[in-house]
N, C-alpha and C positions, 0 to 999 in steps of 0.2 A: 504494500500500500504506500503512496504518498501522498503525507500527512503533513498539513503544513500549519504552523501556531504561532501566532503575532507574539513577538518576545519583546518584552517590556525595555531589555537592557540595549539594544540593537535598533528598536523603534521599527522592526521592521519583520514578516514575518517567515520563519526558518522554516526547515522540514524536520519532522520528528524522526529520529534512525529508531527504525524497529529492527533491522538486523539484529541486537542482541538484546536482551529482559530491557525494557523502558524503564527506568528507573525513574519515581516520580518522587519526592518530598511535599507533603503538603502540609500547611502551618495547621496546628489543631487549635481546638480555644481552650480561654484558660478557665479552668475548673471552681467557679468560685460562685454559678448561677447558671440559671436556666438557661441552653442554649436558644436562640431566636430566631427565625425567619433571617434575620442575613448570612446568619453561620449555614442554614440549610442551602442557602441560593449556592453559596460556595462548592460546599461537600456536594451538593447534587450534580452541580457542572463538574469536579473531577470523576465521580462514581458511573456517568455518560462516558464519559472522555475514557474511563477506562470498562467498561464493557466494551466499550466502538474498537479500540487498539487491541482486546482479548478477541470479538469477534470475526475479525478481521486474520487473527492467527498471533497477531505479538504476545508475548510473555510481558507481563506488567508486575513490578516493584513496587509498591504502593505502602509506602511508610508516611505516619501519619500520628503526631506527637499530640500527648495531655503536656498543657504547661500545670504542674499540679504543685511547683514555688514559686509566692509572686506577693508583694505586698495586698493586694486584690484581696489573697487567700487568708491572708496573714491576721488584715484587717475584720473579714468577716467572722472567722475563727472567735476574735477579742470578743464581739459584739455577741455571740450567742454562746459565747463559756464554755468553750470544746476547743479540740486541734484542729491544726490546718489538716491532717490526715483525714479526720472524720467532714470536713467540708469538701475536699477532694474527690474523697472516696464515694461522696452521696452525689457527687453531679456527675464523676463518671459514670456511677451506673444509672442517673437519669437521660447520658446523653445517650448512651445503648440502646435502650430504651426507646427512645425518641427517634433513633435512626432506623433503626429494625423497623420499625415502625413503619418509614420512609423511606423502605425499600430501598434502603442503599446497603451494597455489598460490602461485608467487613473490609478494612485494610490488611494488609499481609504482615503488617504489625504496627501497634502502639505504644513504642515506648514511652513512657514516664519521666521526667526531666531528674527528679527525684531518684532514678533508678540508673541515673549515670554522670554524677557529681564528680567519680575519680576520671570519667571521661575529661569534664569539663579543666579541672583539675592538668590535665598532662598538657590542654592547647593553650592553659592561660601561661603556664609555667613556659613553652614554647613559645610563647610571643612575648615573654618576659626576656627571653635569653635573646631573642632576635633586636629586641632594641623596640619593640612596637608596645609592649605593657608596663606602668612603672606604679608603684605602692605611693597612697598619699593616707590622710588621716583615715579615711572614710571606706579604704577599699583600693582595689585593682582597678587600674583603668586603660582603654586604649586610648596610642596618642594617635588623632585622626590624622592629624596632618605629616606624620610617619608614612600613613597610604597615600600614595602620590593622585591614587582614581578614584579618591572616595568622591562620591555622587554624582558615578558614571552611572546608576539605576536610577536615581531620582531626578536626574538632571539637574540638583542644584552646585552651586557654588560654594566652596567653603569660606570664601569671603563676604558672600551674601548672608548666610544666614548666621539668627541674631538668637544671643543667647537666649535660652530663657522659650524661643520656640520650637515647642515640641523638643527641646533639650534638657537634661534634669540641670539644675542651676546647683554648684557646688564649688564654693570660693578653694577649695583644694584640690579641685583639677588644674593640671596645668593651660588646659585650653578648654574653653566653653563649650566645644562639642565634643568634647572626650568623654566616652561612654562608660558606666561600670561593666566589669567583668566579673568582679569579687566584689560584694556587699559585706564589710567588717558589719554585726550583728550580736545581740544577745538575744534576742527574740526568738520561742524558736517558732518552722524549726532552723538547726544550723548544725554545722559540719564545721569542722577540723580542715588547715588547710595551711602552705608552709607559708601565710603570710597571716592569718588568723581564723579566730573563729566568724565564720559567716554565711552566707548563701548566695549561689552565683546571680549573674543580672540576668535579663531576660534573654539579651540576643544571643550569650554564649550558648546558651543550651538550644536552640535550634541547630547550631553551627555542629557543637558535638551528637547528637542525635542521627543527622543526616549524613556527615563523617564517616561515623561509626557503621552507619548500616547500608550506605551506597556509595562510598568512595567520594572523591571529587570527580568535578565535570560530570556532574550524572545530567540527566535528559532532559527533567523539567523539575523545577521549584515553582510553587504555587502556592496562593491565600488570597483574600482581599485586598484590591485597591491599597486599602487604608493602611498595609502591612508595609510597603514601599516606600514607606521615610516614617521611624525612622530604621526600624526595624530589620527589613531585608537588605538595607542598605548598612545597617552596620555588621550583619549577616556575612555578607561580601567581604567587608573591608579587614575582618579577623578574620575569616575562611582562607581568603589568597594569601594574605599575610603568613599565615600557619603554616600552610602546604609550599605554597609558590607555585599554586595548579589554582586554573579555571573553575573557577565554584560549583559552576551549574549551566548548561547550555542555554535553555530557555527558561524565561522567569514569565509566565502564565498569571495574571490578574484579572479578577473576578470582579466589578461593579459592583456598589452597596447595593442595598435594597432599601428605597426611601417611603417614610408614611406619609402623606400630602404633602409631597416636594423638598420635605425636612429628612435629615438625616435621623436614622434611630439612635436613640441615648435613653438609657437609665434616667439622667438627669430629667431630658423632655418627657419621661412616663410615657413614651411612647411606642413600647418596644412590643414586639408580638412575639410569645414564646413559640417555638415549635409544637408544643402538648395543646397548646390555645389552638393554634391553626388547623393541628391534626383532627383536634376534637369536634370543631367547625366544618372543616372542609374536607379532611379526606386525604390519605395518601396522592393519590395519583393527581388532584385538582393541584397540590399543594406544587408536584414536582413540575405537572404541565406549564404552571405560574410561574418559577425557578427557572427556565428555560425559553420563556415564551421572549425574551430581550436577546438581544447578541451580550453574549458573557462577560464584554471590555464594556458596555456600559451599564448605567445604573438601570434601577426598573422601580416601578413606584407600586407598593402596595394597594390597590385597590380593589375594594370588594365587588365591584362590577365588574370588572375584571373576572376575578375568580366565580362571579355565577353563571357569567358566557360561558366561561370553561364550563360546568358542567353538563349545558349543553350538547357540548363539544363530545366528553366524556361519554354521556348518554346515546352518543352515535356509536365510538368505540365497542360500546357492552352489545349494542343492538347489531354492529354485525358481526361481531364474536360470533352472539348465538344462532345471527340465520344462518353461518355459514355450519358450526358443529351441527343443527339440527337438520339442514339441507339435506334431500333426499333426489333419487332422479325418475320423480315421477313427470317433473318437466321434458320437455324439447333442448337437448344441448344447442344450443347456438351461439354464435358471437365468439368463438372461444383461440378464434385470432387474435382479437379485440381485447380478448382480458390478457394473452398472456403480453401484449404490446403494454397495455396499461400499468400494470404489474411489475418490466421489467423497465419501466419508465420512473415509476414510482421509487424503485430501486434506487435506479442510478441517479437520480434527482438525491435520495437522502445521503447514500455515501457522499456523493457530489459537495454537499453543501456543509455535512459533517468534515472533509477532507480539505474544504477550502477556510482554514482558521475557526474550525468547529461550530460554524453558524447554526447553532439550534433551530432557531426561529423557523428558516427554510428546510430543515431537517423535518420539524412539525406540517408546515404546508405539505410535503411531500405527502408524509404518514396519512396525514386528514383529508388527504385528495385520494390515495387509495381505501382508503374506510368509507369516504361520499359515492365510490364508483361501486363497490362491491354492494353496499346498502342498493343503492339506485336500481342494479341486477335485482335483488330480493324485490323491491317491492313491486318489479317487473315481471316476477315471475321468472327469470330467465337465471337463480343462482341456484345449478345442480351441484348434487356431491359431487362430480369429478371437479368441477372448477373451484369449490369451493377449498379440493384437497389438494388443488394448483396452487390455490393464491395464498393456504393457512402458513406454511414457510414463509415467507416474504411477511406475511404478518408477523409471525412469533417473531421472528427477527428483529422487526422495529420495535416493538413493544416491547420485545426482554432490552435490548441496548438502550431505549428511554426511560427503561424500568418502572415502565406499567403493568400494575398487576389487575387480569379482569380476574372477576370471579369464578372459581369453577364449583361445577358438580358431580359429585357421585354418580354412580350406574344408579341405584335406591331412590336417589333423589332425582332422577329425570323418570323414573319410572312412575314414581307418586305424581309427580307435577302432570303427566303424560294422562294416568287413570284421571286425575279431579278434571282436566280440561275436558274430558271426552266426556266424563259424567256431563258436563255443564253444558257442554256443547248436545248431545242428549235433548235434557231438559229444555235447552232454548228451543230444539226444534220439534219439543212436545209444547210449546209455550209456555213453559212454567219459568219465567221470568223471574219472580221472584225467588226461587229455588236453585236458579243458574247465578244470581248477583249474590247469595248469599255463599257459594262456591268461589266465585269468582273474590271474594272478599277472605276466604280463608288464600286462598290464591295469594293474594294480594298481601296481607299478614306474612308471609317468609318471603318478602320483597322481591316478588315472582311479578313481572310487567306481564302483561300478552301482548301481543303483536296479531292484531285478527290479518290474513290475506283473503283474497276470492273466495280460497275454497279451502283454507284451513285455516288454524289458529296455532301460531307457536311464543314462544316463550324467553322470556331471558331475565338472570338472577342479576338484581342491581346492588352497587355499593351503596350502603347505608353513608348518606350524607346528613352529617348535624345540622347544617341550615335548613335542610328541609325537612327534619324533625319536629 
């Protein structure tokens, strides 16, 4: 395949080498609170981006970090009289939770920041001995202006920017953008270390994480926008420093996710947790919305938005089921014509995925073969053999966009099978009343029907909390 991804450090966009495992780094959150609708937009666009490069045939590397030390954690911990361990430990397993949930495919692993401090420990000591890390009152720190490229990812200048932005302000560094490495600490928790007792800063421990488990120059580094100064950029500037090797081929950036044109913040109360959204909307509504923007820009939460979607959805499930309940009691015809559409469909979504992973037309593609195959059913014209042409090419899109329809049992298409025929029976003795009071146990195991000409079939919907 070639696979081509706009790289944030280059301005321009590269081809992905699948020749050997892709090895991808993706920033995780830090464990200190519910994760939200912008953490999911992120994760969702890499867990696409890697079903697309596994279906395709590449082997994918998908490491994927808990920052679980972080003043964040530190703080909250104080406020409700426990350890940072036991705050940690209870948003990790809420973010599992939360994801499973959202049909996103585990990572090939999640280290723990906490679980590789003698990591961090050997690169700060190695930037110490290089001349790039020096000991002040407060901690370890890097001297920026040591890296001669620092903010070749953010494109700023190190002349230009002013302390105090987006910069921690600390009269004992020797320069206003010198970053900790080493946090001297009594708080815990903290660790032993040969310049004192303390706990690493932030950006080191991405640096050792991603090191440790995909080498340098691996294929793609990914997170949010918002991760790109100052974070990935100071990511960079200890990484090359350390090695004297290229960090990471491509640096992949995800767009926020905004609530009426404002950015989400805690402080603006305006944040949507994932457990909120999921419980409203629905897996698949949740992931089609994540997706529905080009992934380098923002996308704005809106609840009109997400009820088109399920619309949209409610086409998805209904030609799932004409096409598994299709029989050939019809006239095969047209079946040039499906497999032309079908393999148009195809190459329209690889197409759009392979050209800098444009979701958006990845979706058109998908929802233009679900509108055609629909269009056959209620023409009468979608037999099982077409329907057993075109169900690959479906499964295909829907597993790589990781939508899950619902399925059934042999049991449960058998029951659903007996009450419709009862019903159907009944209506054509006219007992009306006795067919709707069918039709309403029907309806109770979120069983739609689909009346045609001359039959009646069926499909099992996702329970949606807004229309609860």
């Amino acid at each position: 395949m070639t696979m081509r991804i706009f790289d944030t450090l280059s301005v321009a966009e590269k081809n992905v080498d699948t020749t050997n495992p892709v090895r991808i780094y993706l920033c995780g959150v830090t464990v200190y609170d519910e994760s939200h609708i912008g953490h999911a937009r992120t994760i969702i666009v890499f867990d696409v981006l890697r079903r697309y490069l596994e279906a395709n045939g590449a082997k994918v590397n998908l490491i994927q970090n808990f920052t679980d030390v972080d003043d964040k954690i530190i703080n909250r911990a104080k406020n409700e009289n426990t350890g940072a361990d036991t705050i940690s430990s209870k948003y990790i397993k809420n973010y599992f939770s939360d994801f499973d949930r959202l049909h996103v495919k585990r990572a090939d692993m999640y280290p723990k920041a906490t679980e590789h401090i003698s990591d961090m420990i050997e690169i700060i000591k190695g930037l110490a001995d290089k001349g790039f890390a020096y000991v002040s009152k407060n901690g370890v720190y890097f001297a920026v202006l040591k890296f001669k490229e620092y903010g070749k990812l953010s494109k700023k200048k190190t002349d230009e920017l002013v302390s105090g932005a987006r910069v921690e302000v600390d009269e004992t560094k020797k320069d206003p953008l010198d970053f900790a490495l080493w946090k001297f600490s009594d708080d815990t928790p903290t660790w032993d270390s040969p310049w004192g007792k303390g706990r690493p800063g932030w950006h080191i421990e991405c640096s050792a994480m991603s090191l440790k488990y995909l080498g340098s120059n691996f294929e793609i580094h990914g997170g949010g926008r918002d991760l790109i100064f100052p974070h990935h950029e100071n990511e960079i500037a200890q990484s090359e420093s350390f090695s004297g090797i290229n960090f990471a081929k491509i640096w992949m950036h995800v767009g926020m996710v905004t609530i009426n044109g404002e950015k989400m913040s805690k402080s603006l109360g305006n944040t949507k947790s994932i457990d909120h959204v999921l419980n409203k909307w629905g897996p698949n509504i949740i992931r089609l919305f994540c997706l529905s923007g080009h992934y380098t820009k923002p996308i704005d939460y809106s609840e009109e938005i997400l009820k088109e979607t399920i619309t949209k959805w409610r086409q998805v499930e209904n030609c799932y089921y004409e096409m598994i309940l299709s029989d050939d009691t019809q006239v095969t015809e047209g079946f040039d014509q499906v497999k032309e559409f079908v393999l148009e469909s195809k190459a329209e979504f690889e197409s759009a995925l392979d050209s800098d992973f444009n979701t958006p037309l990845a979706l058109a593609a998908f929802f233009k073969m679900v509108k055609n195959i629909n269009q056959l059913a209620s023409s009468e014209k979608l037999t099982k053999k077409i329907s057993d042409y075109i169900m690959p090419a479906f499964h295909e899109m829907r597993s790589i966009l990781g939508l899950d329809v619902i399925q059934v049992t042999d049991n449960e298409k058998n029951q659903i099978s007996n009450l419709i025929n009862q019903r159907n029976t009944l209506r054509s003795q006219k007992k009306f009343q006795e067919a709707d009071a069918i039709r309403k146990q029907i309806s109770d195991m979120n069983i739609v029907l689909i009346d045609h000409k001359n039959k009646t079939l069926w499909m099992k919907q996702e329970k949606i909390g807004i229309e609860n």
